[in-house]
The first five atom37 places (N, CA, C, CB, O) and aatype in JSON, in Angstrom:
{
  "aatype": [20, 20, 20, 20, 20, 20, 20, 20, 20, 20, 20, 20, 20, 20, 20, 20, 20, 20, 20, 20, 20, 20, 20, 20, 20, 20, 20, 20, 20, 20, 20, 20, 20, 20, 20, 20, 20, 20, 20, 20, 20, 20, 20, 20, 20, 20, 20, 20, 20, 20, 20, 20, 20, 20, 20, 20, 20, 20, 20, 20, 20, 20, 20, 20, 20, 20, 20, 20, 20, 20, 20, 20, 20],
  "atom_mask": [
    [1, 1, 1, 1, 1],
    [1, 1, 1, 1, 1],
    [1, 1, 1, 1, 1],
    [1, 1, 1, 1, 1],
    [1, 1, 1, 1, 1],
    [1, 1, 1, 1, 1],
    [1, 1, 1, 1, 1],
    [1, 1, 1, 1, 1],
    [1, 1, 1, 1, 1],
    [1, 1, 1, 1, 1],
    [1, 1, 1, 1, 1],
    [1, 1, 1, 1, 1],
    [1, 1, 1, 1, 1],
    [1, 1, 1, 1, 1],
    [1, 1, 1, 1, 1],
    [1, 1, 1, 1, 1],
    [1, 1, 1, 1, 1],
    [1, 1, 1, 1, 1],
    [1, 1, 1, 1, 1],
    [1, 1, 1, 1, 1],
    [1, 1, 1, 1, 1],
    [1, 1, 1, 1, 1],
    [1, 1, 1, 1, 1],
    [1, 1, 1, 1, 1],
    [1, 1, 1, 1, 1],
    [1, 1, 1, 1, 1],
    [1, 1, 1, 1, 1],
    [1, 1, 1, 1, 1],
    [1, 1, 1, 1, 1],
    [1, 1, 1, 1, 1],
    [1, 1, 1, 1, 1],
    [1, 1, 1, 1, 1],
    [1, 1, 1, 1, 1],
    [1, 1, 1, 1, 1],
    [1, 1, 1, 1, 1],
    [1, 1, 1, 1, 1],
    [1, 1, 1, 1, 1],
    [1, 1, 1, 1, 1],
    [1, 1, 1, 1, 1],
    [1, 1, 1, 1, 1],
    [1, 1, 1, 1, 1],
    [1, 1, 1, 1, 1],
    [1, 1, 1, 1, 1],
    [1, 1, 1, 1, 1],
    [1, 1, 1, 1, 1],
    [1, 1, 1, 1, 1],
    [1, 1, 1, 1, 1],
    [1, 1, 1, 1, 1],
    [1, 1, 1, 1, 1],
    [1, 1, 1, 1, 1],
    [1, 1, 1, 1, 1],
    [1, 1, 1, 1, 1],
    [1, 1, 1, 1, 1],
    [1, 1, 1, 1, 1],
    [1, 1, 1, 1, 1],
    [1, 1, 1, 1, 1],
    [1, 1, 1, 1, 1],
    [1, 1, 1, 1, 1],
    [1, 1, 1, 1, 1],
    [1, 1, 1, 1, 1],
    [1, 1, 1, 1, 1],
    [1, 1, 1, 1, 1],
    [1, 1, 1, 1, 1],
    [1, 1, 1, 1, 1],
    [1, 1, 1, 1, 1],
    [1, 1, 1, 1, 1],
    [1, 1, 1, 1, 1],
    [1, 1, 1, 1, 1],
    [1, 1, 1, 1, 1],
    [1, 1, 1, 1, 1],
    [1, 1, 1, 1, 1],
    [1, 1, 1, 1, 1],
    [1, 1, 1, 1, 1]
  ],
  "atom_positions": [
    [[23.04, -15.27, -23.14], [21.61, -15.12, -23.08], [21.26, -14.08, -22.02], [20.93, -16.48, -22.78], [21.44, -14.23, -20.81]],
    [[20.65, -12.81, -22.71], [20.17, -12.02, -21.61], [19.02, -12.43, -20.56], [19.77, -10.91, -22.2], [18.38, -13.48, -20.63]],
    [[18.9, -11.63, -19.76], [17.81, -11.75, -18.28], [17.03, -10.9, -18.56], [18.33, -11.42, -16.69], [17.39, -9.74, -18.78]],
    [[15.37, -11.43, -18.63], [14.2, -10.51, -18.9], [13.51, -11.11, -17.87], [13.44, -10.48, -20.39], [13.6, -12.27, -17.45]],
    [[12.28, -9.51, -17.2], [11.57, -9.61, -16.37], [10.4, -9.39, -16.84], [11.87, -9.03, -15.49], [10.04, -8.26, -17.17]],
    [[9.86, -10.16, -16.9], [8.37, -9.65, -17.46], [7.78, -8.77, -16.62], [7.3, -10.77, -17.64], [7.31, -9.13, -15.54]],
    [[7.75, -7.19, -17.15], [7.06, -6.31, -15.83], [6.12, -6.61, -15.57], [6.82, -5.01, -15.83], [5.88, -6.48, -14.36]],
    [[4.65, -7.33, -16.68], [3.7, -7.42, -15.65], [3.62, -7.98, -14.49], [2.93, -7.76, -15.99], [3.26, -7.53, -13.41]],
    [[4.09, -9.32, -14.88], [4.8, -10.34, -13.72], [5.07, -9.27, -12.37], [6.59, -11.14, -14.4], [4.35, -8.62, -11.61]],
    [[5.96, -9.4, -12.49], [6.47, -7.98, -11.51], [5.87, -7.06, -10.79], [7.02, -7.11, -12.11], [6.56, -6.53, -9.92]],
    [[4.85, -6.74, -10.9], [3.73, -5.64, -10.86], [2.82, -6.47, -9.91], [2.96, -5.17, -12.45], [2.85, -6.16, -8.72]],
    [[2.1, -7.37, -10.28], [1.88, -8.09, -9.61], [2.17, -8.78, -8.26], [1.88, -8.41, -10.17], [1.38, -8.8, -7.31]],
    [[3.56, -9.42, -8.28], [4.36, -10.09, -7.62], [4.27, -9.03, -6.46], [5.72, -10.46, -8.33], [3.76, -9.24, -5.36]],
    [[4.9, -7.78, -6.93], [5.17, -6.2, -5.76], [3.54, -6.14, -5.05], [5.58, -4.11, -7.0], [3.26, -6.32, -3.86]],
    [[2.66, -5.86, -6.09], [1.17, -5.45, -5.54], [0.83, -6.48, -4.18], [-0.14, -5.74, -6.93], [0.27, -6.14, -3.14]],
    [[1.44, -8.08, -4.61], [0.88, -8.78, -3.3], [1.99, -8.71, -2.4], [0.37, -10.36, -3.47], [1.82, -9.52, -1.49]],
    [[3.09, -8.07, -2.29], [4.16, -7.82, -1.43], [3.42, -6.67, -0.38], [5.59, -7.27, -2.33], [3.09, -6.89, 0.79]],
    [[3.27, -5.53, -1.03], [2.33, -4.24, -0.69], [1.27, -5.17, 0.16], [1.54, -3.27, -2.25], [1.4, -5.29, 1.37]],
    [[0.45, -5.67, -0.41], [-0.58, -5.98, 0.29], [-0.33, -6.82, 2.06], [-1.31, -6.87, -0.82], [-1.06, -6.59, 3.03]],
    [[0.63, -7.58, 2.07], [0.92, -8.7, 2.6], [1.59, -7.76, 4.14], [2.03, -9.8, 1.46], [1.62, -8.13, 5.31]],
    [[2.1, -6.36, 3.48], [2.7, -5.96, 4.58], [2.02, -4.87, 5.03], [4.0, -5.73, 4.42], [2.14, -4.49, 6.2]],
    [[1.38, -4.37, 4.29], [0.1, -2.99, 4.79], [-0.98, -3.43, 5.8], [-0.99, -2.4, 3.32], [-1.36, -2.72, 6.72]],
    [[-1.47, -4.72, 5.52], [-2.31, -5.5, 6.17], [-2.25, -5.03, 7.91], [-1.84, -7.09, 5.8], [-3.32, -4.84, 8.47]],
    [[-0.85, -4.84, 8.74], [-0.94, -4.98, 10.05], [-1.26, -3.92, 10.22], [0.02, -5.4, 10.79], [-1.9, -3.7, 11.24]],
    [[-0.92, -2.58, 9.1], [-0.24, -1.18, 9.55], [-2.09, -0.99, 9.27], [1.43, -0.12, 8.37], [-2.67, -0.26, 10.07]],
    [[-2.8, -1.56, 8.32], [-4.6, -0.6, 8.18], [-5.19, -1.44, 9.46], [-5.95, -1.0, 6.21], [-6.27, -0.97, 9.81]],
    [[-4.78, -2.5, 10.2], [-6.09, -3.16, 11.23], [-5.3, -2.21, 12.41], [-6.23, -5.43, 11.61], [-5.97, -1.74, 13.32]],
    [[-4.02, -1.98, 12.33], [-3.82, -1.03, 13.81], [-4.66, 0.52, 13.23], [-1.59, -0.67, 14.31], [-5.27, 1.07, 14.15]],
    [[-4.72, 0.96, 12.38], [-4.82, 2.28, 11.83], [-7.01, 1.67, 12.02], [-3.65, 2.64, 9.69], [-7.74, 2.65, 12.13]],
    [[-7.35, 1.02, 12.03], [-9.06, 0.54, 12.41], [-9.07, 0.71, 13.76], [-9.62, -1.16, 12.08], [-9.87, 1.44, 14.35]],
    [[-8.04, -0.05, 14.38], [-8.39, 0.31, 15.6], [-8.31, 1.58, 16.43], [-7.92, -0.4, 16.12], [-9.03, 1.99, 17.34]],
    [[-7.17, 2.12, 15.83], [-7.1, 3.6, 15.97], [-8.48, 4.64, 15.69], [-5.99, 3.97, 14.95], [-9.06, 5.26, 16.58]],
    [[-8.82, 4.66, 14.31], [-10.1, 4.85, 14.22], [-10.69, 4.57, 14.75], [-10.56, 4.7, 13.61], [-11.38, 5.57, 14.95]],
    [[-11.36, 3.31, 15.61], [-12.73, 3.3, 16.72], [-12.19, 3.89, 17.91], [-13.41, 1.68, 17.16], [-12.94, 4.52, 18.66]],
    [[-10.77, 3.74, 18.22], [-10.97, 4.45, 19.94], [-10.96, 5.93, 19.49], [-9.41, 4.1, 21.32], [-11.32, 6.66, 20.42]],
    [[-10.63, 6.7, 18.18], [-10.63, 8.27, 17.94], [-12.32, 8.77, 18.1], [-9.93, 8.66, 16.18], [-12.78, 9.81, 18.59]],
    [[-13.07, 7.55, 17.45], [-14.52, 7.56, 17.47], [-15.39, 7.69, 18.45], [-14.88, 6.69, 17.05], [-16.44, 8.34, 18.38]],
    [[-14.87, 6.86, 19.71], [-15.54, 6.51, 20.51], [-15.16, 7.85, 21.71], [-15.25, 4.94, 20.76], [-15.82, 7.96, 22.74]],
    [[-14.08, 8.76, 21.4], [-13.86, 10.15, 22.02], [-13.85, 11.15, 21.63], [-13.06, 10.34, 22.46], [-13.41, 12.22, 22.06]],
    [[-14.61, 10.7, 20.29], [-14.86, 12.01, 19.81], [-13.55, 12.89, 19.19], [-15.48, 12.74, 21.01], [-13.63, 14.11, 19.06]],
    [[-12.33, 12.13, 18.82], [-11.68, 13.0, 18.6], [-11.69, 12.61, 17.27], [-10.59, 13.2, 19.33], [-12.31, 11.71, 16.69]],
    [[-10.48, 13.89, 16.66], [-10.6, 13.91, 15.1], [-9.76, 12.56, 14.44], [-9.89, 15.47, 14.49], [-8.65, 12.15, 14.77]],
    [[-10.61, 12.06, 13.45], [-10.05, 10.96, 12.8], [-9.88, 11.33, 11.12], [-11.04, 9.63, 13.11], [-10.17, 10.55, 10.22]],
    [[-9.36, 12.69, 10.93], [-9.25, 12.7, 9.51], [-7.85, 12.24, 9.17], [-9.56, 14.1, 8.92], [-7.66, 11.43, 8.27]],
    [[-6.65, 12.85, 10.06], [-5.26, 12.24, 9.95], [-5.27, 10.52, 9.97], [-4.35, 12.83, 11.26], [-4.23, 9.9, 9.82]],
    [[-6.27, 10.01, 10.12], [-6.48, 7.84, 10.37], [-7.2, 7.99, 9.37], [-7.46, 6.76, 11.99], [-7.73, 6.88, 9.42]],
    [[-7.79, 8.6, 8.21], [-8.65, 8.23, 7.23], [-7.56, 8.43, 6.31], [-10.05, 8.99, 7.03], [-7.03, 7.48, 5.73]],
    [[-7.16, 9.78, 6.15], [-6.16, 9.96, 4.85], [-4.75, 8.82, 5.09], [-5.51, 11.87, 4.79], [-4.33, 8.29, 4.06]],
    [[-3.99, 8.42, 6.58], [-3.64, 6.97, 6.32], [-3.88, 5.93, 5.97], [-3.45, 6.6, 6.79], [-3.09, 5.19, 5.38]],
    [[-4.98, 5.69, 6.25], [-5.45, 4.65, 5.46], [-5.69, 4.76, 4.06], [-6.49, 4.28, 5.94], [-5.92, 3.7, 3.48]],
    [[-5.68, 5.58, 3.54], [-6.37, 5.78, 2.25], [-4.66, 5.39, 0.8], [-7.22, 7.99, 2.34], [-4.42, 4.81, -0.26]],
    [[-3.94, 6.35, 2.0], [-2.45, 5.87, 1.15], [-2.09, 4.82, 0.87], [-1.34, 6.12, 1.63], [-1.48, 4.41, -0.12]],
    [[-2.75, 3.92, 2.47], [-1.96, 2.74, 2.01], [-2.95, 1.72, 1.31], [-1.17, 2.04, 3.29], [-2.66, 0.59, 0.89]],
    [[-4.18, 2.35, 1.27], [-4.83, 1.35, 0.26], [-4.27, 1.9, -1.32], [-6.75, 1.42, 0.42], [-4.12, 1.13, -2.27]],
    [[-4.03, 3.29, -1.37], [-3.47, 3.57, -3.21], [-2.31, 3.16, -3.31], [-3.34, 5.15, -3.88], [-1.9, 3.6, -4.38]],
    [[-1.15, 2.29, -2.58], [-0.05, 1.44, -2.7], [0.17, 0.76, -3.85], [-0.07, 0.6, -1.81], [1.03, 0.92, -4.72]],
    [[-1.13, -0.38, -3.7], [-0.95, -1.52, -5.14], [-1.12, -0.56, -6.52], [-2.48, -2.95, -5.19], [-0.44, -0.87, -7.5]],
    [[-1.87, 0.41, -6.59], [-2.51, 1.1, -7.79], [-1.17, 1.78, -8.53], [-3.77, 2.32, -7.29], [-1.0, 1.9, -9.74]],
    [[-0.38, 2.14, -7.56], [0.64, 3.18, -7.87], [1.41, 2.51, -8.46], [1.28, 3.92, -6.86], [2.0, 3.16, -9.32]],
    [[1.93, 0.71, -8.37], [2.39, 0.03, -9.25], [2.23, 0.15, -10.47], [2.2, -0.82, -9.06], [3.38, 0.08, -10.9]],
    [[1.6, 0.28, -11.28], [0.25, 0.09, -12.45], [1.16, 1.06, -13.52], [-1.8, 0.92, -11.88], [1.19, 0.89, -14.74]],
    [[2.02, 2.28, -12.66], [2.22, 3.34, -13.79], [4.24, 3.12, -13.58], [1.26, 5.4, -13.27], [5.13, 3.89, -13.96]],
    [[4.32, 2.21, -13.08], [5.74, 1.8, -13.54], [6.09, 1.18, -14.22], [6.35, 1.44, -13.02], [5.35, 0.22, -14.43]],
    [[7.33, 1.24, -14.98], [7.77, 0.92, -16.0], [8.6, -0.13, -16.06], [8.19, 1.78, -16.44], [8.51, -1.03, -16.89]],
    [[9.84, -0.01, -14.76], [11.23, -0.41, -14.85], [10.86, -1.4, -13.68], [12.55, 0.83, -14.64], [9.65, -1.62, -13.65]],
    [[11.64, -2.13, -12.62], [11.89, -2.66, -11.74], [12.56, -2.25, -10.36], [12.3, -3.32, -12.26], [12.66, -2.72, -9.23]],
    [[13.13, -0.7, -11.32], [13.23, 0.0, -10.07], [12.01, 1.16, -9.6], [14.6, 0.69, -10.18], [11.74, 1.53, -8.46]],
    [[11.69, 1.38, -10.29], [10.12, 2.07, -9.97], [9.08, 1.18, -9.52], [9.45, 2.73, -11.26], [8.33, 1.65, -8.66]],
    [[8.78, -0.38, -10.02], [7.97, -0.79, -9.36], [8.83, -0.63, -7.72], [7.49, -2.21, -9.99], [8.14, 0.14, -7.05]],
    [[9.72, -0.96, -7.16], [10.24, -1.15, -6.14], [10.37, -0.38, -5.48], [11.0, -1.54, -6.17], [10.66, -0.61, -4.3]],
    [[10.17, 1.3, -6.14], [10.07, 2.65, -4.92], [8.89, 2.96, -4.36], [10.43, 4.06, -5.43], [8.61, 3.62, -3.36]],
    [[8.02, 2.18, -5.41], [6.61, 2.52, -4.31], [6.25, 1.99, -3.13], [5.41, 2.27, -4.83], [5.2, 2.34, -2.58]],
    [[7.06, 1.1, -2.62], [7.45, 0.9, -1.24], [8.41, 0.71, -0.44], [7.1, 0.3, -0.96], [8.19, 0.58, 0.77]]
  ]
}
């Protein structure tokens, strides 16, 4: 009897993996943003980080295999 993964399953499962571990890396990357704010310095390099790691879960969506869901992080 073969072994099947249901990719959606999978997709899922990864998306709340992504989520579970991005979580510390966007509230340090907030706080970063208010002290860049509060001196006036440039916060476009803390916006486009953040922005990646919110398109993390999405990038799941267009994999196929189990090893592609698994390179997007």
């Amino acid at each position: 009897m073969a072994i099947f993964v249901n990719i959606d399953k999978a997709k899922e499962v990864w998306k709340d993996k992504i989520r579970v571990a991005r979580k510390p890396a966007l509230e340090k990357l907030d706080v970063d943003f208010v002290k860049a704010q509060e001196t006036s310095s440039d916060t476009s390099s803390i916006v486009t980080d953040k922005q990646t790691l919110r398109d993390l879960p999405s990038q799941v969506d267009s994999a196929t295999t189990t090893d592609e869901i698994k390179a997007v992080w």
